[in-house]
C-alpha positions as CSV (number, residue, x, y, z in Angstrom):
1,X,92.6,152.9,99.2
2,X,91.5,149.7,97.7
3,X,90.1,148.4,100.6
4,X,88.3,151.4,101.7
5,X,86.5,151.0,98.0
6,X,86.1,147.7,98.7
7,X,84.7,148.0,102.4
8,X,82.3,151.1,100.7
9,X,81.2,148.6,98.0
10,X,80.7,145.9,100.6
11,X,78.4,148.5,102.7
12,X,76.5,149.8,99.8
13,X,75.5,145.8,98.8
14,X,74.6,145.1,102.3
15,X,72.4,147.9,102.4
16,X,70.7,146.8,99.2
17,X,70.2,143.5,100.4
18,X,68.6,144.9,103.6
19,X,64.6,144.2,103.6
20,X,62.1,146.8,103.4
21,X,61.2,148.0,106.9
22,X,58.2,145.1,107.6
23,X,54.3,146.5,107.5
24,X,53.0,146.1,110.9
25,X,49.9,143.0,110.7
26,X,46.4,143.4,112.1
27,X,44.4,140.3,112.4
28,X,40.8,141.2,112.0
29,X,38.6,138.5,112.5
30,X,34.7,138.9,110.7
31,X,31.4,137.2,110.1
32,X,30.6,138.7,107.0
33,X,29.7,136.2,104.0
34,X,28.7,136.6,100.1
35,X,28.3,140.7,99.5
36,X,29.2,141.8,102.3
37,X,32.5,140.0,102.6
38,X,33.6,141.5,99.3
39,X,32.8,144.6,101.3
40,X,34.9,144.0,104.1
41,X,37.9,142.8,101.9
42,X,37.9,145.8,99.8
43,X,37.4,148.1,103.1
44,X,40.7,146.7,103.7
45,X,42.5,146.8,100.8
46,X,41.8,150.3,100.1
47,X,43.3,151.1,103.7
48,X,46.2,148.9,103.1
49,X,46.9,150.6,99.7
50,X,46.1,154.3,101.2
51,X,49.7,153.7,103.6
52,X,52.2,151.4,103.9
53,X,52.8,151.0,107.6
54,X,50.5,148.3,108.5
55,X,48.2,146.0,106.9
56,X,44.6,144.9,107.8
57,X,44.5,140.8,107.5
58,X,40.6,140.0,107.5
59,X,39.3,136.6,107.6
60,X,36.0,134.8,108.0
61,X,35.5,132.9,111.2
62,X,31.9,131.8,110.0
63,X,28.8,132.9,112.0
64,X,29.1,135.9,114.5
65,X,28.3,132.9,117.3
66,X,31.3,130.6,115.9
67,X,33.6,133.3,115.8
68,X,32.8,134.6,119.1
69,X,33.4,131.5,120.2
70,X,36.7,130.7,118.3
71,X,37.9,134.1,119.5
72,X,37.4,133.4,123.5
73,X,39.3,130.2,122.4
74,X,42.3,132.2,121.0
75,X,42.6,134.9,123.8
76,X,42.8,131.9,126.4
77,X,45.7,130.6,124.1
78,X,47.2,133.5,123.5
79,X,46.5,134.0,120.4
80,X,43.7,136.6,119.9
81,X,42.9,138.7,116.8
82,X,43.4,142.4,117.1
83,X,39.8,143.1,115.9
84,X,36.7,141.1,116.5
85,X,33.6,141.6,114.9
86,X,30.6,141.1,117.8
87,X,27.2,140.9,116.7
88,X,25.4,143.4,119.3
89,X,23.9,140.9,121.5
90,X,27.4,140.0,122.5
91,X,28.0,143.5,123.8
92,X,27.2,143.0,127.2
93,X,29.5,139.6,127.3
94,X,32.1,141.6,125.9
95,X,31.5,144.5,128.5
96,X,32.0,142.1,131.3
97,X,35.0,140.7,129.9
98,X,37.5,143.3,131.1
99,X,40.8,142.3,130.6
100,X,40.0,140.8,127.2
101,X,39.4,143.7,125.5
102,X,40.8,147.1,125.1
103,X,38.5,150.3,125.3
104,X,38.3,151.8,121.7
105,X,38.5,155.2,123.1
106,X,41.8,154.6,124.7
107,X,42.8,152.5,121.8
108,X,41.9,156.0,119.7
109,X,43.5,158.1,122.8
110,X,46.6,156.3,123.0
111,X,47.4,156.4,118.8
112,X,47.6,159.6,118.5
113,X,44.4,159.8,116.7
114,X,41.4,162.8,116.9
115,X,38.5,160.6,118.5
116,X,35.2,161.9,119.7
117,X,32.2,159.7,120.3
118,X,30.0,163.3,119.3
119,X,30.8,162.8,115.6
120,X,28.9,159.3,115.9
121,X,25.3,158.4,115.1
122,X,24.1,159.1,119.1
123,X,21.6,155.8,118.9
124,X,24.8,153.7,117.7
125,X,27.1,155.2,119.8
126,X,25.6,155.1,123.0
127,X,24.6,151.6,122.5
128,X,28.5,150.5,122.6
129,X,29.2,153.6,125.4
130,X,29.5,152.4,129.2
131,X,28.2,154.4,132.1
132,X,30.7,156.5,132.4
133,X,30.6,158.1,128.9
134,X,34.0,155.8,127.4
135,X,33.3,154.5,124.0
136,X,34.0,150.8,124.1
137,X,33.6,149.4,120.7
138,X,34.0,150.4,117.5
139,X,30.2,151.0,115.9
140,X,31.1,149.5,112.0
141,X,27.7,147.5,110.7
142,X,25.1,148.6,112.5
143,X,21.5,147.9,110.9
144,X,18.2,148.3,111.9
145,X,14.9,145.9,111.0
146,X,12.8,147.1,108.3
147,X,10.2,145.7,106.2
148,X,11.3,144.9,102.8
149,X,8.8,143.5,100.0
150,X,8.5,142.9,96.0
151,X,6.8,145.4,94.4
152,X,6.2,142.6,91.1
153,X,4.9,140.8,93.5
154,X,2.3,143.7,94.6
155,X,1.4,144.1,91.0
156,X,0.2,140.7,90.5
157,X,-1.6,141.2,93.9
158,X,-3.5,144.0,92.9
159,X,-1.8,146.0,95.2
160,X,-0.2,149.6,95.0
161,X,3.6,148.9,94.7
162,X,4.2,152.5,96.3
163,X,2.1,151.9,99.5
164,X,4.1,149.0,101.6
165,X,1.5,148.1,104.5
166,X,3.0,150.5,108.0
167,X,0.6,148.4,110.5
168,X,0.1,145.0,111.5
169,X,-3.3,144.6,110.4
170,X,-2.4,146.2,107.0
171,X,0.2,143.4,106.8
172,X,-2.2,140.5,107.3
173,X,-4.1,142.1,104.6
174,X,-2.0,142.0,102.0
175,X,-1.0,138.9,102.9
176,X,-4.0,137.3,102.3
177,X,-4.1,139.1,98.4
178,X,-0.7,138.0,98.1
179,X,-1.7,134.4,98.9
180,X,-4.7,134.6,96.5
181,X,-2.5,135.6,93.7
182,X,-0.8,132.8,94.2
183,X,1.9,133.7,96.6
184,X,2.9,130.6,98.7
185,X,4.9,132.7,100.9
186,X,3.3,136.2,101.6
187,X,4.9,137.3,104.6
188,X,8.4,136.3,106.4
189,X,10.8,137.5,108.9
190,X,14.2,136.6,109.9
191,X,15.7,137.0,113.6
192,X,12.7,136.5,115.4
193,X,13.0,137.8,118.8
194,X,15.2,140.9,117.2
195,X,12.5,141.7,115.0
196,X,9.3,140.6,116.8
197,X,10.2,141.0,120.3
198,X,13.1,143.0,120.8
199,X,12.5,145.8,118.3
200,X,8.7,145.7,118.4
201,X,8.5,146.3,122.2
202,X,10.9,149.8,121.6
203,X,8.6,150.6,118.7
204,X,5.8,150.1,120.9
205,X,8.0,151.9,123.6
206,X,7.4,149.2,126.1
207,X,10.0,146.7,127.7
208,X,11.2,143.8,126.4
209,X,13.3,143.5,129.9
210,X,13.2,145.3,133.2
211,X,15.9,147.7,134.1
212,X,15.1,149.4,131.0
213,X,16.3,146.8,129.0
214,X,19.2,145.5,131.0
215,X,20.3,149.2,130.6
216,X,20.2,149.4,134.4
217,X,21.5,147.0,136.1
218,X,22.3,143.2,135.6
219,X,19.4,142.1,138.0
220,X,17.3,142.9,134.7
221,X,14.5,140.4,134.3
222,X,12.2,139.2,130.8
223,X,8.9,141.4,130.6
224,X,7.9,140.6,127.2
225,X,4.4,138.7,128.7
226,X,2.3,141.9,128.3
227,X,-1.3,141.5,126.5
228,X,0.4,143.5,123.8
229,X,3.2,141.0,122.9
230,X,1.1,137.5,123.6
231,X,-1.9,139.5,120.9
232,X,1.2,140.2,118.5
233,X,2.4,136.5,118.8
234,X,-1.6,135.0,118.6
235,X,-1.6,136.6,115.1
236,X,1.1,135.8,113.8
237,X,0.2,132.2,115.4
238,X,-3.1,132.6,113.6
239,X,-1.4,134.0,110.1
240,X,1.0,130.9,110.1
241,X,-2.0,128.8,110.4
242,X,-3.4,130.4,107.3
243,X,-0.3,130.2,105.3
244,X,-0.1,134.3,105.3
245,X,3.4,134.0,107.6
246,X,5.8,130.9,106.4
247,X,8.7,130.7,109.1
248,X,11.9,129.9,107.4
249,X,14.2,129.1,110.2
250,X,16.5,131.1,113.0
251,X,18.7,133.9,112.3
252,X,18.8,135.1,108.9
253,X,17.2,132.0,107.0
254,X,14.5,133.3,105.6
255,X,16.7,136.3,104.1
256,X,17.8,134.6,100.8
257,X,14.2,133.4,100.4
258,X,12.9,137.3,100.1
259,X,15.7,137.7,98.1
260,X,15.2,135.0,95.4
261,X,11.4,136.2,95.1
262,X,9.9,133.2,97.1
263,X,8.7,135.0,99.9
264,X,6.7,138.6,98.9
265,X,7.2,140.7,102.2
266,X,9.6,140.5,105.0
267,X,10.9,142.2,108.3
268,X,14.7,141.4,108.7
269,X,17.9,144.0,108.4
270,X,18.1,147.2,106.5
271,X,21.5,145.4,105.7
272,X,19.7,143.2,102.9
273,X,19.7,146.0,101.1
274,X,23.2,145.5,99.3
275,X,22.1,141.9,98.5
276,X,18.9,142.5,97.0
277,X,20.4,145.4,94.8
278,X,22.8,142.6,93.5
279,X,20.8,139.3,93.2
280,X,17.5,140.4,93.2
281,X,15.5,139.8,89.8
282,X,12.1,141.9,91.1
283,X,11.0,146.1,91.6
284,X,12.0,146.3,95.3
285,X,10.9,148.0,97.8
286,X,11.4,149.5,101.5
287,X,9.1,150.5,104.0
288,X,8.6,151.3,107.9
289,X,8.3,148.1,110.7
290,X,4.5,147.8,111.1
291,X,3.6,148.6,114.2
292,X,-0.3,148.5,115.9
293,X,-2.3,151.7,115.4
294,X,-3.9,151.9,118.9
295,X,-1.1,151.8,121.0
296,X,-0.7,154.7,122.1
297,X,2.8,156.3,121.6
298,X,3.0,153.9,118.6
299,X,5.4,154.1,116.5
300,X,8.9,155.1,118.9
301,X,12.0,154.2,117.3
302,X,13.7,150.6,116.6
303,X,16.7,149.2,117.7
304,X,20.2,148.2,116.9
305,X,21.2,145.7,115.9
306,X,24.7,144.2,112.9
307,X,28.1,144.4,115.4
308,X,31.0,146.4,116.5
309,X,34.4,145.8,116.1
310,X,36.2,145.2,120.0
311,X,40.0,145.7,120.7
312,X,41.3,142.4,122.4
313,X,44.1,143.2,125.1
314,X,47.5,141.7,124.7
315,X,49.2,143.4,121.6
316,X,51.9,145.6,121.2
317,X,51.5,149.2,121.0
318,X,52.6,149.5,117.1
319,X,49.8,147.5,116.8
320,X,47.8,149.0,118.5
321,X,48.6,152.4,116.6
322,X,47.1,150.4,113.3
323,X,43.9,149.8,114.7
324,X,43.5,153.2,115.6
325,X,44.5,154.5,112.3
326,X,42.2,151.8,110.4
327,X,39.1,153.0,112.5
328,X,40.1,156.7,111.6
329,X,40.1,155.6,107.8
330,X,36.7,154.3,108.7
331,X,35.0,156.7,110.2
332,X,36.2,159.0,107.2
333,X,32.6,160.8,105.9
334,X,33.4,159.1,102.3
335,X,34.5,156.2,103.1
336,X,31.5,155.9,106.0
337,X,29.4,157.2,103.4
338,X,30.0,154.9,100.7
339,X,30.1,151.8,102.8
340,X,26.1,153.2,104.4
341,X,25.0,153.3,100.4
342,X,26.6,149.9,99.1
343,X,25.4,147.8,102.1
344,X,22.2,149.4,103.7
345,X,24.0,149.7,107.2
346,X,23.3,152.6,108.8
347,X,26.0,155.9,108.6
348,X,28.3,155.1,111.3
349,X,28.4,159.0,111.8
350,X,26.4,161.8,111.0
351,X,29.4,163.4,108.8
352,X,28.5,160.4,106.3
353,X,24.4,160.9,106.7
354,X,24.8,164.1,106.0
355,X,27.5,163.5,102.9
356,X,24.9,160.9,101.8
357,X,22.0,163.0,101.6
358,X,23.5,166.3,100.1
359,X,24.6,163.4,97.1
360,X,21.2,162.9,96.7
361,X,21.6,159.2,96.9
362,X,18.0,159.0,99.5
363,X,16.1,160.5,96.3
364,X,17.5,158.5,93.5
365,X,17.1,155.1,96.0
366,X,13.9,155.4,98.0
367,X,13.4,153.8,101.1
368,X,17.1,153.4,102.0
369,X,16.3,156.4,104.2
370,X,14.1,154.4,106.4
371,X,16.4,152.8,108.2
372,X,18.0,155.9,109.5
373,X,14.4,157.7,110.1
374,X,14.0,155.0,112.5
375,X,16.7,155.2,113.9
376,X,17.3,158.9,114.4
377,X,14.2,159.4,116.6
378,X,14.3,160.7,119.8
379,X,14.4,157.4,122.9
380,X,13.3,156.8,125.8
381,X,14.5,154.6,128.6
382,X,12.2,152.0,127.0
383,X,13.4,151.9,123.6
384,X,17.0,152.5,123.6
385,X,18.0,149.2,123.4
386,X,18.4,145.9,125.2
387,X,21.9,145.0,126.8
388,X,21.8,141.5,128.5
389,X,23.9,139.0,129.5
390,X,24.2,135.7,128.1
391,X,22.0,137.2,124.6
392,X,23.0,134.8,122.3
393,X,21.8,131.9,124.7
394,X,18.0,134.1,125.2
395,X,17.9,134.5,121.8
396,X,18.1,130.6,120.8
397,X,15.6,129.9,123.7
398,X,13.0,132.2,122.2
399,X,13.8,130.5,118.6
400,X,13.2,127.5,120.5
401,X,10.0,128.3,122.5
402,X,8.1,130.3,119.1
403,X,9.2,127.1,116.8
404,X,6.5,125.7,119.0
405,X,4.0,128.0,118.2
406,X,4.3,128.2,114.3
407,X,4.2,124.2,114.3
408,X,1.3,124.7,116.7
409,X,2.5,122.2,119.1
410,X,2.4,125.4,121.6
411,X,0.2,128.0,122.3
412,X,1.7,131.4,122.5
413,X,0.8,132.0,126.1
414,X,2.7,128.8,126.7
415,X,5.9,129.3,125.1
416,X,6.3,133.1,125.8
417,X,6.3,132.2,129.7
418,X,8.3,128.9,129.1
419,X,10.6,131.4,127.4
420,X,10.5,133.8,129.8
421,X,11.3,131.5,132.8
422,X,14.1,129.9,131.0
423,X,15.4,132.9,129.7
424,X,15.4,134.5,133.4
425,X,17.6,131.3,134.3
426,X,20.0,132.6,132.3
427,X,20.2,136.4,133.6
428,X,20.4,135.2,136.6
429,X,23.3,132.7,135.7
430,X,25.4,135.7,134.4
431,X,24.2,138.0,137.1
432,X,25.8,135.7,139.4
433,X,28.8,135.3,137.4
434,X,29.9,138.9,137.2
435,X,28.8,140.4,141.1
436,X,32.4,141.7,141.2
């Protein structure tokens, strides 16, 4: 009898001692700094805390091109993240990347979870859908360019804080009072060819790239040498000259300098939004991309552009379950909705859109409507998108080729064709590197 009480005590302490059945990790690997990294580590601490199998691990990997590149590096050895945030002009790098990465769909399908690619925003989601209809990525930031400006700044100006310039020549305009009040940066941009190549030739509705846009075939070609583009770049050639456009650098340089009130008026994500709300010392406001009056069809829609989150291959199916079940917490219309009104994203689906304007939140913060306006219109086969291979490496080349021009060391005839022959080079590089 003794030693059954004692095996039974034995048992019972063992069973105490036992751990906790361990949460299942997911690494998520991100580019998101300052604001929106607070955003993305609350996203997944408030999953985390809403269940207790599995945990979301983010973590910066700097820049969406350095962790791109850190995360090719870690599938090769082996060790991948689960979840890898791709800016969009990775997409088709990541589409021909086929047994890195896991279809979301299936990644949805296989969890267990309700998935379909209807409930999304359709100019998001068919951005990251393949030919045959199968959802590849998972659509979490996705922004749109729009023109933000200080209203303060208008008031000094003499101009009408509720009437942000819609056309190009409008822009130049106010530039020019901007600069006589004393403004010694009227008008910037950030992401040049996204915002003045890439979205202006959709709102235009005219190619940026043959194929419609890489859409239709990886033997797409440059086409951005029309009279339209090379008049767009001569004037803002001829507004740097005048100190009405100041170029602040690649990417998203010149985003902090809008932000801290040095620069009046510029074109650059809907996804500054958040930032400006939160560091911003000036009246801001939000309007429409300008866009040039006499083009006919003028304006269409504009483009996509933030990042998806991709499912690299290699993981175990428990793992594979979390994903699924974070992206389901995601695509929730509260939580959607909340993270579309705290960072200027757009909704990820129209559950969340729809959420977001029954709250009322378009009325009380005018302008963050634009960027869905824009994006919600109806496109055509030359304004859905542009899907190319080697992007990121086009993208640096026009940087490259248009530094010329605002230095004036180039004309823009010269460096749009140097651009467009070099960038060619590189569509045919990956052409030939994915026949199969």
């Amino acid at each position: 009898m003794q030693f059954k009480q004692l095996a039974l005590a034995a048992a019972v302490a063992a069973s105490v001692c036992l751990p906790a059945q361990a949460q299942t990790e997911v690494q998520w690997w991100h580019s998101m700094g300052g604001a929106l990294g607070e955003w993305v580590n609350d996203l997944a601490k408030d999953f985390n805390a809403s269940q207790k199998d599995y945990k979301i691990v983010p973590t910066f990997k700097g820049s969406y091109d350095e962790s791109m590149t850190a995360a090719i590096a870690a599938f090769r050895a082996g060790n991948a993240p689960h979840i890898l945030q791709v800016f969009e002009v990775g997409t088709a790098t990541m589409m021909a990347s086929k047994g890195a990465i896991v279809p979301v769909g299936k990644v949805m399908q296989d969890g267990g979870v309700k998935f379909n690619p209807n409930d999304y925003v359709p100019a998001v989601a068919g951005y990251y859908t393949a030919p045959n209809g199968q959802m590849l990525s998972f659509p979490f930031n996705s922004s749109t360019p729009v023109f933000h400006y200080n209203k303060d700044a208008f008031k000094a100006a003499g101009l009408d804080p509720n009437k942000p310039p819609t056309t190009w020549p409008e822009v130049a305009s106010a530039a020019a009072k901007l600069k006589a009040s004393g403004h010694k940066c009227p008008f910037t941009t950030s992401w040049i060819s996204w915002t003045q190549l890439e979205t202006f030739s959709a709102w235009h509705n005219v190619l940026f790239a043959t194929k419609n846009n890489g859409f239709g075939g990886l033997d797409t070609r440059l086409a951005f040498n029309t009279p339209l583009h090379l008049r767009h770049i001569e004037n803002l050639a001829n507004m740097a000259k005048q100190g009405l456009f100041v170029y602040k650098g690649r990417g998203n340089a010149a985003d902090a300098t809008f932000v801290s009130g040095e620069c009046a008026m510029a074109t650059g994500s809907s996804a500054l939004y958040g930032n400006v709300k939160r560091n911003g010392k000036f009246d801001y406001g939000i309007g429409t991309l300008p866009y040039y009056p006499d083009v006919p069809g003028a304006p269409q829609n504009t483009v996509i552009g933030g990042a998806s989150l991709w499912v690299m291959s290699g993981k175990k199916a428990p793992e594979y379950k979390g994903v699924a079940q974070f992206f389901a917490y995601l695509s929730q219309p509260e939580v959607a909705a909340k993270s579309h009104q705290r960072t200027g994203y757009l909704p990820v689906t129209k559950a969340s859109y729809e959420l977001t304007e029954k709250s009322g939140f378009y009325k009380q913060n005018p302008g963050t409507d634009v960027s869905v306006e824009q994006m919600i219109r109806k496109t055509t086969d030359k304004s859905r998108g542009v899907r190319l291979g080697n992007f990121v490496q086009i993208r640096t080349i026009i940087d490259e080729e248009m530094e010329g021009v605002w230095s004036g060391k180039k004309t823009p005839k010269e460096a749009v064709d140097t651009a467009i022959k070099r960038g060619n080079e590189q569509l045919e590089r990956f052409q030939k590197a994915n026949k199969g």
